[in-house]
Every structure is written in C-alpha cells, then in structure tokens.
C-alpha positions in Angstrom: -19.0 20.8 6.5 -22.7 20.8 6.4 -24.4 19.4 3.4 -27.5 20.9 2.7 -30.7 19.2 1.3 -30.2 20.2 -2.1 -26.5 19.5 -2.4 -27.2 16.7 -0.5 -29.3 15.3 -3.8 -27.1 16.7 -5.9 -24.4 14.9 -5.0 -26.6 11.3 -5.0 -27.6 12.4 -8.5 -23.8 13.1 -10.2 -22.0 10.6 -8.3 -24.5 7.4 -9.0 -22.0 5.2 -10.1 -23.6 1.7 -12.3 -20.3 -0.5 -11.6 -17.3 0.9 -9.4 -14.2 1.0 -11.5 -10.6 -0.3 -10.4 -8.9 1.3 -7.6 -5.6 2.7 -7.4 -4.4 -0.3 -5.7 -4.6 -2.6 -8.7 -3.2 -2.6 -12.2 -5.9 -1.6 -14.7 -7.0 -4.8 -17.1 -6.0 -7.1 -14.0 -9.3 -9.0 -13.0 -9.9 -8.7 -9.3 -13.4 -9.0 -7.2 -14.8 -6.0 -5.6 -16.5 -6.0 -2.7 -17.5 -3.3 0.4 -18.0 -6.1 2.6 -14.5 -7.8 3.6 -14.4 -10.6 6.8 -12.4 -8.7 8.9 -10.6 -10.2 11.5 -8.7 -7.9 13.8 -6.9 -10.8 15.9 -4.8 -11.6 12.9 -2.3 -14.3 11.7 -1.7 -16.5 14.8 1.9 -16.9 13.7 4.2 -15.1 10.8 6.9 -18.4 10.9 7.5 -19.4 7.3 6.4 -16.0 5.7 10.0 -15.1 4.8 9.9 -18.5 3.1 6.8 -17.0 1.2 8.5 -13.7 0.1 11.4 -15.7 -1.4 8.8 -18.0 -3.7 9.2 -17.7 -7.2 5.9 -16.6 -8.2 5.8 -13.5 -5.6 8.9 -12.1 -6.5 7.7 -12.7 -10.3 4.9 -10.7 -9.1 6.8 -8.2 -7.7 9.3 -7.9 -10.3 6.5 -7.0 -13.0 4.9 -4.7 -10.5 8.3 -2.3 -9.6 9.1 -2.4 -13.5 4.9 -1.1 -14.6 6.0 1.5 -11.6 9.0 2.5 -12.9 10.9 5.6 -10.8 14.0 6.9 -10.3 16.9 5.5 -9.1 18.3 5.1 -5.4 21.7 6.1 -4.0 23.3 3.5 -5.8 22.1 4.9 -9.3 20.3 1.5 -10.3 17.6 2.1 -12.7 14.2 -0.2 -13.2 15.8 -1.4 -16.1 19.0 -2.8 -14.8 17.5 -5.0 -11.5 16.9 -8.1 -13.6 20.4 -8.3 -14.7 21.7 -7.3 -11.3 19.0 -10.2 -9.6 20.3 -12.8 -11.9 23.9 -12.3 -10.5 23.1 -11.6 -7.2 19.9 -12.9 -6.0 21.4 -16.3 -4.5 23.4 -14.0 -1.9 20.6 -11.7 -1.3 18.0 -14.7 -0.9 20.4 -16.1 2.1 20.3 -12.4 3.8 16.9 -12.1 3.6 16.7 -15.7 5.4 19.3 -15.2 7.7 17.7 -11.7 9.1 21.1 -10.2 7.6 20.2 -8.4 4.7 20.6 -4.4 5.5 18.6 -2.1 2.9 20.7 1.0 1.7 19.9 4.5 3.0 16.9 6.1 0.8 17.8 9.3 -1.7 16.7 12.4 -0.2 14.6 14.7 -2.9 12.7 17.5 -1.8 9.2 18.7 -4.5 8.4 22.1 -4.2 3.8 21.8 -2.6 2.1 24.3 -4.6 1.0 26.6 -1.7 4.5 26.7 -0.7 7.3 24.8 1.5 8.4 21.2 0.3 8.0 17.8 0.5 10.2 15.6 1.5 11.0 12.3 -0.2 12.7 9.3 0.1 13.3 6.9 -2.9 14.7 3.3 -2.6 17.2 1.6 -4.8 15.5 -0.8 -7.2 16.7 -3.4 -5.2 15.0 -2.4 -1.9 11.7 -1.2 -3.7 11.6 -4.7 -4.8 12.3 -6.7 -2.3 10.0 -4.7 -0.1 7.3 -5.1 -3.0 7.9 -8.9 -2.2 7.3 -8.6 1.4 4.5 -6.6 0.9 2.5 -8.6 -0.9 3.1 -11.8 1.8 1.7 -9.2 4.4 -1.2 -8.0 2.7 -2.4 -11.8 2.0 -1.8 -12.1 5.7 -3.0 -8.8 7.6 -5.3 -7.2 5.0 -8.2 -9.3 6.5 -7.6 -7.3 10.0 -7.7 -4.1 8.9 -11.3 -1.4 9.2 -13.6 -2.0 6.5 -13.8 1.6 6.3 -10.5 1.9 4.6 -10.1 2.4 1.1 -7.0 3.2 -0.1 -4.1 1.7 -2.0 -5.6 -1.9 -0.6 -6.5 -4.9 -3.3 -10.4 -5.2 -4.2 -11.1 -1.3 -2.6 -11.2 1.9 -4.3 -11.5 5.5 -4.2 -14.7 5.2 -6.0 -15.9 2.7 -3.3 -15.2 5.0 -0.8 -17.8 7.8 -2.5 -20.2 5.0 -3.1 -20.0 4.8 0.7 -20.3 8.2 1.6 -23.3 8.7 -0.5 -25.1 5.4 1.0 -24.6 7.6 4.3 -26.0 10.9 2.9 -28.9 8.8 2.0 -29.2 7.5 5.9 -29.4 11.0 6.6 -26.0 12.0 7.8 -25.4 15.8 7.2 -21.9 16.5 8.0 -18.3 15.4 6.6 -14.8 15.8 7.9 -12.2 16.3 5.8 -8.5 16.6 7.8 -5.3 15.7 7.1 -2.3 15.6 10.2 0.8 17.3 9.2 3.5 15.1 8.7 1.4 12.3 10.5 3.1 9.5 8.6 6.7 11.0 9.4 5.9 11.0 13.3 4.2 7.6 13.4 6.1 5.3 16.0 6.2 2.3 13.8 8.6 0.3 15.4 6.8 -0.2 18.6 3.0 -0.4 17.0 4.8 -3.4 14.8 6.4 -4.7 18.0 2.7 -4.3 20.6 1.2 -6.0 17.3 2.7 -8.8 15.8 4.1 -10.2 18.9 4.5 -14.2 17.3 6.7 -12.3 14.8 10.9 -14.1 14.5 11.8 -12.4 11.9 
C-alpha cells in the first residue's frame, strides 16, 4: 500500500512510543534488555556436541517447567494435563533423561483439533502431550541461546529481547527515511509446506544428535 504524506505523519504522531514494552516472547514482570541492534552472526555455533547435555541441566528444565505450566493448554493424546507433569516427571524423568541422551526417546503423535477462521474454512491444529511440550520447551531454549544470534535483525517475533512494538518502532524509523510503500502478505499454509528436515540437515551440518 501507498502511504500518503498525511498518513504518513499521522502514523509517526499516534505510534511515537517513549519506551517499547515487552514482547510476546517474554513473560510480563521478567527483566530482560531490549535492543534493535543484535550481533548477528549467520555462520553459527561451530559445533552442537554437548547441547543435549544442556537441555537435561536442572536449571533449563526448571525453566521450562515454569514456562509450559504459566502456558497452560490442553492435553495431548494421552490426556495428561499441565497439572499432572510434575508428578509424572518425578517418576519418570530418570528413564526419559536416558532416551533423550541416547537419541531414543520417540515423542507421541500430536492431537488433531480443527478452529473454525472467521471468514470461513478451518484451522488445523496440533497439540503435544505435556510431556513433549515440555521437553521441546527444554530444547528450545538451548537452541535459541545458540542460533538466535544468526538469525535477520529484521525479525521480531516470538524471539527474547524483540517485540511487536519494536517492529512498528522500525517501520516508522523507515517512513521517516522516506519509504512510501508497505507489504503486508501472508503464504497459505507456508509453515505446513516448509521442508524442515532438509533446511535443518543443509544447516547444522556439525549436528550428532
């Protein structure tokens, strides 16, 4: 679209934000520096030995624990609630910990749910177990301290330290260069047709595990 002079200053005027709030990916309360400018290193992590090592520490699956309870959710195929995983963790964890070491551990299929999109047709949904949303919380969180660093700086969303609201503070630093235009697109069913084994595979090449 083509943003005229006036809605061009318009749009400086509502959105001039003093301080940029949290994003959506942190917790609100949780004290966490903001910043646009991020060293980005697109090489990456020479080697990923040792990170299963890191998702099995006690303090990230502490973290991740407190994280997949404050998201709550339904349960998986296996009927598990948020409330029942720290019971089940304390029983089973040692077993689960060796799998997850070993490259044996096999996460169970996801429960298909279909919302109804307001301008009609559906969207299709996959939910976890409790079990997998957490250990993939775990694993997340050793990837992101790894592979955040390589990714654009002109991504915003759901990453530590960046925000929605960063994002519109950068769009209106670009109005103010001048810049006339925006695009706003989204791919149907992009993230359901992404090859992501073979991107993972071309990518992290030092990965054993």
């Amino acid at each position: 679209m083509n943003l005229g002079s006036d809605m061009q200053q318009n749009i400086q005027t509502e959105l001039n934000f003093s301080s940029v709030p949290a994003g959506e990916a942190r917790e609100a309360g949780r004290e966490e520096t903001e910043s646009l400018s991020t060293v980005n290193d697109p090489e990456g992590p020479a080697s990923t030995n040792g990170w299963m090592e890191e998702v099995c520490e006690r303090e990230n699956l502490k973290e991740a624990l407190r994280r997949v309870k404050a998201n709550k959710g339904s349960a998986g195929v296996d009927r598990m609630t948020v409330g029942g995983i720290a019971d089940y963790l304390k029983q089973h964890w040692p077993a689960i910990r060796e799998q997850l070491l070993s490259g044996t551990y096999e996460p169970k299929p996801v429960r298909r749910v279909e919302i109804p999109k307001p301008d009609g047709g559906v969207r299709k949904l996959g939910i976890p177990t409790v079990l997998d949303r957490f250990i993939q919380q775990a694993v997340m969180q050793v990837l992101q301290r790894h592979w955040d660093r390589t990714f654009s700086n002109h991504s915003y969303g759901f990453r530590p330290g960046r925000s929605a609201h960063q994002a519109v503070a950068q769009a209106q630093q670009y109005i103010a260069e001048g810049y006339g235009w925006c695009v706003d697109l989204d791919l149907e069913k992009f993230l359901d047709r992404v090859p992501y084994c073979p991107l993972v595979i071309e990518k992290v090449v030092a990965a054993d595990r």
